[in-house]
C-alpha positions in Angstrom: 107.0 181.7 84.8 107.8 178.6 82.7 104.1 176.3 81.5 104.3 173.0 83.4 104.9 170.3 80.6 104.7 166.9 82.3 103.6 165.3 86.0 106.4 163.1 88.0 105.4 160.7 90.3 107.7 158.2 91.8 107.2 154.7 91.9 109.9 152.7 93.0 113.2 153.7 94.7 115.9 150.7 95.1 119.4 152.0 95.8 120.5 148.7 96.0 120.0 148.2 92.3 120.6 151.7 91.7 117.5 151.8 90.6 114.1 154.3 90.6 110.9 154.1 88.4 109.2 157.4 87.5 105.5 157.8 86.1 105.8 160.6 84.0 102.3 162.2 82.1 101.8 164.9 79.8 100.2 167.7 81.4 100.7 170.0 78.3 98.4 169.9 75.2 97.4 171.7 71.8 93.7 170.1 71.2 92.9 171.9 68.7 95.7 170.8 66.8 95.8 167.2 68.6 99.4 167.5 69.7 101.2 167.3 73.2 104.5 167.6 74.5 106.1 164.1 73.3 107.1 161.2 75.9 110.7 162.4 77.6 113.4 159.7 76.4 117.3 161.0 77.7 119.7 160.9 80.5 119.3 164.7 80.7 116.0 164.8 81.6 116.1 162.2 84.1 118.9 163.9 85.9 117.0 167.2 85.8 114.4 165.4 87.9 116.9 163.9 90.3 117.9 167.6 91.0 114.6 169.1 91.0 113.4 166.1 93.9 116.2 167.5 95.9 116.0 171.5 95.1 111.9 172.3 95.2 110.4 169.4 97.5 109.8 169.9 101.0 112.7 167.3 101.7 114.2 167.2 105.3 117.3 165.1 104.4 120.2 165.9 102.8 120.6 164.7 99.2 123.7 165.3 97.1 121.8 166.6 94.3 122.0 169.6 96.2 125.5 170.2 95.4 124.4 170.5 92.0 123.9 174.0 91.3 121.1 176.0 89.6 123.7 177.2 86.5 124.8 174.0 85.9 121.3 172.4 85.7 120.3 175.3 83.5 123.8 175.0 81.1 122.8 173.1 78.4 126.0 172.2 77.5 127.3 170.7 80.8 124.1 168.9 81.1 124.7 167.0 77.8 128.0 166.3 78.8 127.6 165.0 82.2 124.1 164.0 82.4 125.1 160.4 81.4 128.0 160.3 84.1 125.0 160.8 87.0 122.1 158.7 84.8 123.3 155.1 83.4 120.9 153.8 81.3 116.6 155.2 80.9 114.0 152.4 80.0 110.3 152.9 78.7 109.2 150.0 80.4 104.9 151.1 79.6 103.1 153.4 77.8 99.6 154.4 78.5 97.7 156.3 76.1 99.9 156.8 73.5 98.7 157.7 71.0 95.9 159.9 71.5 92.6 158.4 70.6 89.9 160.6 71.3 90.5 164.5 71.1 86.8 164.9 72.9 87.2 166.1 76.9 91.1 167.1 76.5 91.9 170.2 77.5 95.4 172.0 76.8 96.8 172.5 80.6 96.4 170.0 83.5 97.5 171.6 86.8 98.1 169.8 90.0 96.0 169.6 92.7 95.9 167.5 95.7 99.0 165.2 95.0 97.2 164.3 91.3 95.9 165.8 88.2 92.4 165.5 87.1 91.6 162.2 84.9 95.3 161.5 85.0 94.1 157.8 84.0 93.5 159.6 80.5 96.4 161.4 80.6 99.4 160.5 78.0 101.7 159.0 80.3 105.0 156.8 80.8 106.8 154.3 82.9 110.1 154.7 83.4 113.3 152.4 84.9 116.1 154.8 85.5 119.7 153.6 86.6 121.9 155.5 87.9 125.7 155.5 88.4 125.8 155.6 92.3 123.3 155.0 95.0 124.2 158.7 96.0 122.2 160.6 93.4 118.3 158.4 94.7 119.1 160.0 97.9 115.7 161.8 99.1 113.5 160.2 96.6 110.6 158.6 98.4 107.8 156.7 96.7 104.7 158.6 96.3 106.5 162.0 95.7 104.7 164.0 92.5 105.3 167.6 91.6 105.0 168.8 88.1 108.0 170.7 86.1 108.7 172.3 82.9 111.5 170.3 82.1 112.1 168.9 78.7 114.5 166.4 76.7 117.6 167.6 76.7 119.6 165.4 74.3 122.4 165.0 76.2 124.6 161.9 75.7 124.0 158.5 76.2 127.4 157.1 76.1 127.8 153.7 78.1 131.0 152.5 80.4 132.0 150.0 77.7 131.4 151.8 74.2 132.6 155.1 75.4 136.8 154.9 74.6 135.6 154.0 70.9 132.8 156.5 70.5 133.4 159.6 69.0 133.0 163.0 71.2 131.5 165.8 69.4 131.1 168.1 71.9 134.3 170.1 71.3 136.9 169.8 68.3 140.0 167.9 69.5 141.8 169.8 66.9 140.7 173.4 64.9 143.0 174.1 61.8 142.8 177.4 60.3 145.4 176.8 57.2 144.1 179.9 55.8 144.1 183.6 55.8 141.6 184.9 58.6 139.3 186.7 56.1 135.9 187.0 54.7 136.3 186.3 51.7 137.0 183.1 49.2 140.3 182.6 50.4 139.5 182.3 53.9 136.6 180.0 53.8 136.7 176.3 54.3 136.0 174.1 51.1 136.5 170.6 50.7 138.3 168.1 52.8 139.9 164.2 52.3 141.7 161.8 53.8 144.3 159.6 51.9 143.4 156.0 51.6 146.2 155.0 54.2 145.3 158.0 56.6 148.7 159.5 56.7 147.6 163.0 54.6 144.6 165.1 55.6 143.9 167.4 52.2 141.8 170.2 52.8 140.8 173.3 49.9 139.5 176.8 49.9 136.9 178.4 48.0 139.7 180.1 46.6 141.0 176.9 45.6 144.1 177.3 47.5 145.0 173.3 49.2 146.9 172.6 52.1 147.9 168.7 53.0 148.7 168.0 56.7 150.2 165.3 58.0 147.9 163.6 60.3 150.6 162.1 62.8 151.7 165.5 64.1 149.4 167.6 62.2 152.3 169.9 60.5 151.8 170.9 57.1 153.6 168.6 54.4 152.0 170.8 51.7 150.4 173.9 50.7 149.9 175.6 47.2 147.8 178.9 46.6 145.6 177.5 44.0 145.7 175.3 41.1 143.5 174.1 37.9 144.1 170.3 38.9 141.4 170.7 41.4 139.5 173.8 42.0 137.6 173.9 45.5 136.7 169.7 45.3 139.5 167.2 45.5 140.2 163.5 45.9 142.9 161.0 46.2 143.5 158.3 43.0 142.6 155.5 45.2 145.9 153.9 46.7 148.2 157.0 46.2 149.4 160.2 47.2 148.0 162.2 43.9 145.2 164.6 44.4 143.0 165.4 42.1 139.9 167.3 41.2 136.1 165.5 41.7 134.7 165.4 38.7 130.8 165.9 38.3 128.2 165.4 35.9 129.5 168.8 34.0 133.3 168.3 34.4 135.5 166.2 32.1 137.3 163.2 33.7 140.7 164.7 35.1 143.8 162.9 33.9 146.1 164.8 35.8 147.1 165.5 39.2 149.9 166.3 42.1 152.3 164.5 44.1 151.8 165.9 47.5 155.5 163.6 48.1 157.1 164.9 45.4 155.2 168.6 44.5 155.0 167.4 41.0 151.5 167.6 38.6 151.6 163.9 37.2 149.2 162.7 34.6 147.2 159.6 35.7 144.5 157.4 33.7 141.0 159.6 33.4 139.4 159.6 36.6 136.1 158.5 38.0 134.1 160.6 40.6 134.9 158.8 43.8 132.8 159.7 46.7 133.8 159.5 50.4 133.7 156.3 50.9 132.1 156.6 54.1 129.3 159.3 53.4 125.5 158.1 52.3 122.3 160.8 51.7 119.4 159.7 54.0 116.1 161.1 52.9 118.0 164.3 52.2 119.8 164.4 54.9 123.8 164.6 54.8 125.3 161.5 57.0 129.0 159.9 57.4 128.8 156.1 58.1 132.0 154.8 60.2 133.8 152.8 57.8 132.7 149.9 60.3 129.5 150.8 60.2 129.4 151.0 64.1 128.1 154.6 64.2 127.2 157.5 62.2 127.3 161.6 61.9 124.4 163.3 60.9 124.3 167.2 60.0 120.8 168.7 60.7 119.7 172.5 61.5 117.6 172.2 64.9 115.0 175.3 65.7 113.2 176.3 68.7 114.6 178.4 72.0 118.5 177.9 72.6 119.3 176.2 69.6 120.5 178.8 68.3 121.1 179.8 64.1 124.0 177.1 63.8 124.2 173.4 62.3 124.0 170.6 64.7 126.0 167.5 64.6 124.2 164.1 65.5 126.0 160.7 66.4 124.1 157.7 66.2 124.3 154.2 66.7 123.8 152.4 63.2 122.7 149.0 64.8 119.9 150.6 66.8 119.6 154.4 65.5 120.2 155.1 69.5 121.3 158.9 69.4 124.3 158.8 71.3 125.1 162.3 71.1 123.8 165.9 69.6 126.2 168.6 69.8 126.6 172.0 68.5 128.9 172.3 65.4 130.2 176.1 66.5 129.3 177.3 62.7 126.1 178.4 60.9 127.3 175.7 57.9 128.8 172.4 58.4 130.4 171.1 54.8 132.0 168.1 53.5 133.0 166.0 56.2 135.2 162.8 56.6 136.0 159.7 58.4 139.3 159.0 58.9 139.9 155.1 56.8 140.7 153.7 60.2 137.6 155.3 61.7 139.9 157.3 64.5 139.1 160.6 63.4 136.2 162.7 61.7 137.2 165.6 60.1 134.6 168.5 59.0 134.9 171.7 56.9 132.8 173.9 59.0 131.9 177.8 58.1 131.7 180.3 60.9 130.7 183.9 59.7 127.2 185.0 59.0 127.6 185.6 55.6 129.1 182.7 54.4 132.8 183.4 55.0 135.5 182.4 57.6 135.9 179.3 59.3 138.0 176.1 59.8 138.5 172.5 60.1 137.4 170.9 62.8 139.1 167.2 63.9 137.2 164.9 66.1 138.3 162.1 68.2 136.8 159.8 70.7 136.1 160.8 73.9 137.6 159.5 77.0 135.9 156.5 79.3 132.8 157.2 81.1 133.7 157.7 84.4 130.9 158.2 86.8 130.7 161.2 88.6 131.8 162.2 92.2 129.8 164.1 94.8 130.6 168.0 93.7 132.7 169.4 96.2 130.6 172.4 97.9 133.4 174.4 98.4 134.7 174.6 94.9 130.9 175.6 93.9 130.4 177.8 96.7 127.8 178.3 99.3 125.8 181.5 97.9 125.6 179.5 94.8 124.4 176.7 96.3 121.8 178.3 98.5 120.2 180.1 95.7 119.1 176.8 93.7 117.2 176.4 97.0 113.4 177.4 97.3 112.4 176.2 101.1 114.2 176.7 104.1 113.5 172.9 105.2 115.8 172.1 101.9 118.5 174.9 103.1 118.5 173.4 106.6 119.0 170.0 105.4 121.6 171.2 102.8 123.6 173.1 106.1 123.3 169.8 107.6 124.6 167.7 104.9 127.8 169.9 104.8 128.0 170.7 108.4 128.8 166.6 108.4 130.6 166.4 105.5 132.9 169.7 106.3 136.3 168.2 108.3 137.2 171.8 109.5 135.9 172.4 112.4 136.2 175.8 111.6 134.3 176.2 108.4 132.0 173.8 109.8 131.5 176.7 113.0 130.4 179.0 110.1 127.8 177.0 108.3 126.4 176.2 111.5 125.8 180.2 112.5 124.2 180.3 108.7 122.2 177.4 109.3 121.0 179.1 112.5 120.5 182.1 110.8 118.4 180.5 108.0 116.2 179.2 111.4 115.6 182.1 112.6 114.6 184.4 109.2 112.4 181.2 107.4 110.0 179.9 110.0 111.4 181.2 113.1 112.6 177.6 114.7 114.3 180.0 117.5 115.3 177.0 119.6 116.8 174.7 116.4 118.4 177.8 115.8 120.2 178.4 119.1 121.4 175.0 118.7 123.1 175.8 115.9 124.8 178.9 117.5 125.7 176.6 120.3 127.5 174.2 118.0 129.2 176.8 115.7 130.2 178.6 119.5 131.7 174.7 120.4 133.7 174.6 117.1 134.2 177.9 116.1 137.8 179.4 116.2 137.8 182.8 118.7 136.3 185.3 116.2 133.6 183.1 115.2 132.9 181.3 118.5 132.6 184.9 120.0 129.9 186.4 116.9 128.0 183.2 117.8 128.1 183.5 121.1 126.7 186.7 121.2 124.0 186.0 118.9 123.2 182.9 120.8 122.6 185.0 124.1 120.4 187.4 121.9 118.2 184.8 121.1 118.3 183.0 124.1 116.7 186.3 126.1 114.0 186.6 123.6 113.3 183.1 124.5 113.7 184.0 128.3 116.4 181.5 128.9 117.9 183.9 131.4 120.5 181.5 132.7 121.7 180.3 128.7 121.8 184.0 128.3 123.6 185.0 130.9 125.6 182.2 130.1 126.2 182.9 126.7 126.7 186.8 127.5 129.8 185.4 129.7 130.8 183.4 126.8 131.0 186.1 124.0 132.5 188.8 126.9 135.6 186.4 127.4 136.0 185.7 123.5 136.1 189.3 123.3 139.1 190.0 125.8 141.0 188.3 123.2 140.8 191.3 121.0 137.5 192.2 119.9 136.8 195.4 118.1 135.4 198.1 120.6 132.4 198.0 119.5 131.8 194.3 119.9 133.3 194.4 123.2 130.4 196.9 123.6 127.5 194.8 122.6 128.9 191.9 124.5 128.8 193.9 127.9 125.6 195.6 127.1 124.0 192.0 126.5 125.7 190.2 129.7 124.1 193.1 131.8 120.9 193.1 130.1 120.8 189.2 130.4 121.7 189.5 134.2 119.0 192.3 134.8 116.7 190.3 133.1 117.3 187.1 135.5 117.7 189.2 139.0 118.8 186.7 140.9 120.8 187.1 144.1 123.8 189.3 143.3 122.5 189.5 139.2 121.6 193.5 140.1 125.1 194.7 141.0 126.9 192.5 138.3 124.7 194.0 135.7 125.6 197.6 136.8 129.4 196.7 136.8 128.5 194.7 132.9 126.8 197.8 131.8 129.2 200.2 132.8 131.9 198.1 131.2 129.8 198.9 128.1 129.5 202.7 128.7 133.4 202.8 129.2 133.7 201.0 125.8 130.9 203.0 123.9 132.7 205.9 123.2 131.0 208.3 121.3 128.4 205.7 120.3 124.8 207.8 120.9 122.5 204.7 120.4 124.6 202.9 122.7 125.2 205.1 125.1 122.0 205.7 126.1 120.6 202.0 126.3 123.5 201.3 128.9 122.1 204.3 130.6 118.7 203.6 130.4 119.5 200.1 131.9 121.2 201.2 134.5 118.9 203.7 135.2 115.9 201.0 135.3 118.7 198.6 137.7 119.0 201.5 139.9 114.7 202.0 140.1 114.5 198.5 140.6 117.1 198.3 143.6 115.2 201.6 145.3 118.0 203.5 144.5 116.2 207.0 143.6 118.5 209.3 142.7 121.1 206.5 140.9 117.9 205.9 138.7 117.3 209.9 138.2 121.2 210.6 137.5 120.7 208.1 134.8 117.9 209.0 133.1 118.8 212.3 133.4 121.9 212.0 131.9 120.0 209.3 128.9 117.5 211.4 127.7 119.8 214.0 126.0 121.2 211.4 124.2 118.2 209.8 122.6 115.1 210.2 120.7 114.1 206.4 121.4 110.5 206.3 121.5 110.8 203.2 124.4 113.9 204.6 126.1 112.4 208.2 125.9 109.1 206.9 127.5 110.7 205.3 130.3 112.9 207.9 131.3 110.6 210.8 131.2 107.8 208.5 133.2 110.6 207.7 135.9 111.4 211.2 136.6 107.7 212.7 136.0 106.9 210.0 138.7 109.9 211.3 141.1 109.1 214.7 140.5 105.0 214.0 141.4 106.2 212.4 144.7 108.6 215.5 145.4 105.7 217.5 144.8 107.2 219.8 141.9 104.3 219.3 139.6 105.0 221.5 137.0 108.7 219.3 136.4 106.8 216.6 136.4 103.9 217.3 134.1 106.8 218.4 131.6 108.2 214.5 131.7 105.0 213.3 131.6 103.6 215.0 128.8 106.9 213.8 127.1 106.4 210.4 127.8 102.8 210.8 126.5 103.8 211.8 123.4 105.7 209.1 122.6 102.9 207.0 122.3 105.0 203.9 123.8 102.8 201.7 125.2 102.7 200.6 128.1 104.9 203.9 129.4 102.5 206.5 127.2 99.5 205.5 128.9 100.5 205.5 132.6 102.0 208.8 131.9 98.7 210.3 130.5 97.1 209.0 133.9 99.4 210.4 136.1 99.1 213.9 134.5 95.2 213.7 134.6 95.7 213.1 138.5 98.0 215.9 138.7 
């Protein structure tokens, strides 16, 4: 069970500027090292909310949240990637507080209780303006709504509309080069990479020293040579050319020669000065690549805690603002040298996959495509099981049904979800009359095989709610569907239920046309024991009821063979322990009796036990 971190309270809901305010506090402290969970700040965790409003409240509406599933919410990576697709732009707009002042009186959990939490004036807390992409996603929010969650920043992108075609996505590698040998080992390990000063050459090195150029317009190789002393593992271009060379240090001598990648050729050039990337700066230790605009930068970090995971991280900022834009997984345990393209169109990093240091390949970035926002998720694509499990009351599953039920332009499929949604109304809170509604509706638009199902589950219900005439009614309904070509053993249950509905109504004519229902159903039961005997056990009680002795005794006579029913058994060994006491054969009828006794039935058990003490 995951430790409540903050309290949500809305504010504010205006769809019309696609707009809500949250009051978020810290519920979650360390006193005694004066700490608490830090002030939320991304589109992530803001969406999270959104979904949780619509997935754990006692809503009654539908929201499209719910078509967000439980997986995705929980996938960290489609969370950072779509988070900012649902969630526009996030505001601190007041702090309360912040920082902690006094220590004295804090305690390390708040819990909530009563629609608050106690002293939440003290509380570290927030105010929030959220905007979202389309009136769709505040659907369900109400102000005044507070629950508490263990949700947490999710860094997920912050990528706006009009920045997005020129920002760069790091999420996945446009383009993964592996020039060399799939080993574990110096030669198959990614070294140093640079772009030529007019973009057209990618160079790249081993630690074997082995170099390959590729040509950036088509990415083929113009060049590859297995290793050479004119630049070990570290090259760079002679500003303005096409000659490689190595990178000198501070315990190198100046090179002086180097090769032609256009003609193959080692040249000698003047003595050479170490030439950084142009484009890469050290930041209190840290290793980051400036845009040769200066728009945005990359910055390589190792993040720890649960589900980051033993890997390097890769972090795109705005330089103007230091706004983290993005924070992606690199897919290695080392990032190394990395590289702006001049025209600031690619990034390019050497990036080192195996656990001991080996393997890899060069990864090529590009910008991402425009930020569209995001549709409603289509339900069916996600699927309904899916769906349902992200669910935690049956008011939300209701209103969920009803959200696709009206949404769902097959009348068909829409017949379906309404037998679920009925089924749901029966098994959560038993709404028995909601849910014969909903059987009605999926019985109006079902097709025959679903229409029939729901039929006869709508005349089940409707007898335990002693609507006699909607069950007979429904009975007929589900006996007619069934003449289409029901199984036999549907057929079965649909006679059984339209006699037991008419015997349970007994109006005028009802007895006889329960007897011809029921013996429908015997013709149809087969070999079926269970049902064999109810049919005769009804017919039995029809024939009792109608003063038909010995049509009553036939039947239960011929029942109790078939059954050890505890009700069934009960009633047929009292009927014919009663006949048999007015015939006067007591000893046949103290041996029903005592059977019926033993069943301990009630009702049945106990006027048997009488009857035998009078006898």
């Amino acid at each position: 069970m995951s430790t409540d971190m903050y309290g949500i309270r809305v504010l504010d809901v205006d769809p019309g500027e696609l707009r809500v305010r949250f009051r978020v506090f810290v519920v979650y402290y360390d006193v005694v090292d004066e700490s608490h969970a830090p002030l939320p700040e991304d589109p992530g965790y803001f969406l999270s909310l959104l979904w949780e409003n619509a997935h754990d409240g006692e809503i009654s509406e539908f929201s499209p949240m719910m078509l967000i599933t439980l997986g995705q919410v929980r996938d960290d990576a489609w969370l950072k990637a779509e988070a900012h697709r649902y969630v526009r732009r996030v505001e601190r707009v007041e702090t309360r507080n912040h920082p902690v002042e006094r220590w004295d009186g804090q305690h390390d959990f708040y819990y909530l209780r009563g629609g608050g939490w106690k002293d939440e004036d003290l509380l570290v807390q927030a105010d929030y303006d959220v905007e979202v992409t389309h009136a769709r996603w505040l659907e369900g929010l109400r102000p005044g709504r507070t629950w508490a969650t263990a949700s947490m920043d999710r860094f997920a992108d912050q990528v706006s509309e009009d920045e997005a075609p020129t920002v760069l996505d790091l999420r996945a590698p446009a383009l993964t080069l592996k020039p060399f040998p799939d080993r574990d080992d110096d030669s198959g390990t990614p070294s140093d990479l640079a772009f030529s000063d007019d973009g057209r050459y990618l160079a790249v090195t081993s630690q074997a020293c082995a170099l390959t150029v590729f040509r950036t317009g088509d990415w083929s190789v113009h060049a590859h040579v297995a290793d050479s002393p004119l630049w070990g593992q570290d090259v760079m271009w002679v500003p303005g050319t096409h000659l490689l060379t190595m990178r000198p240090n501070e315990d190198t001598e100046l090179p002086t020669a180097a090769y032609d990648v256009d003609t193959g050729e080692e040249v000698e050039i003047p003595p050479q000065e170490y030439r950084p990337n142009p484009s890469a700066t050290v930041s209190g230790g840290n290793r980051r690549a400036i845009h040769p605009d200066r728009r945005h930068s990359v910055a390589l970090g190792r993040r720890t805690g649960p589900g980051f995971g033993d890997e390097q991280w890769l972090e795109l900022r705005r330089v103007a603002d230091g706004a983290l834009l993005m924070r992606c997984r690199s897919g290695g345990a080392y990032v190394g040298p990395t590289s702006w393209s001049p025209d600031g169109s690619l990034f390019a990093a050497s990036v080192t996959t195996g656990g001991l240091g080996y393997g890899g390949a060069f990864h090529i970035y590009r910008p991402g495509p425009a930020v569209a926002p995001a549709e409603e998720p289509d339900a069916a694509s996600v699927g309904l099981e899916e769906l349902l499990a992200g669910l935690y009351t049956e008011t939300a599953k209701v209103a969920l049904f009803d959200g696709l039920i009206a949404r769902e332009p097959d009348p068909h499929v829409a017949a379906r979800l309404c037998g679920r949604k009925a089924e749901v109304l029966v098994g959560g809170y038993g709404d028995r009359a909601r849910a014969a509604e909903a059987y009605q509706r999926a019985v109006e638009l079902g097709n025959d095989d679903t229409a029939m199902r729901s039929a006869l589950k709508l005349g089940l219900l409707l007898r335990r709610l002693q609507d006699h005439d909607g069950a007979v009614e429904a009975a007929r309904t589900a006996r007619r569907l069934a003449e289409a070509g029901a199984e036999r053993e549907f057929r079965t249950h649909a006679a059984l239920l339209l006699g037991d509905a008419l015997k349970a109504r007994g109006g005028d004519g009802d007895y006889p046309a329960a007897c011809d229902a029921l013996q429908e159903g015997l013709d149809l039961g087969g070999e079926q024991g269970r049902n064999r005997a109810l049919i005769m056990g009804h017919l039995g009680e029809l024939h009792y009821w109608q003063g038909s002795r010995e049509g009553a005794r036939a039947w239960y006579e011929r029942m109790l063979p078939l059954t050890e029913d505890p009700e069934l058994v009960a009633e047929g060994s009292y009927r014919l322990g009663e006949y048999a006491a007015a015939d006067g054969d007591r000893e046949r009828a103290a041996e029903h009796l005592r059977r019926a006794a033993g069943t301990g039935y009630p009702g049945f058990s106990e006027q048997a036990a009488e009857l035998l003490e009078r006898l």
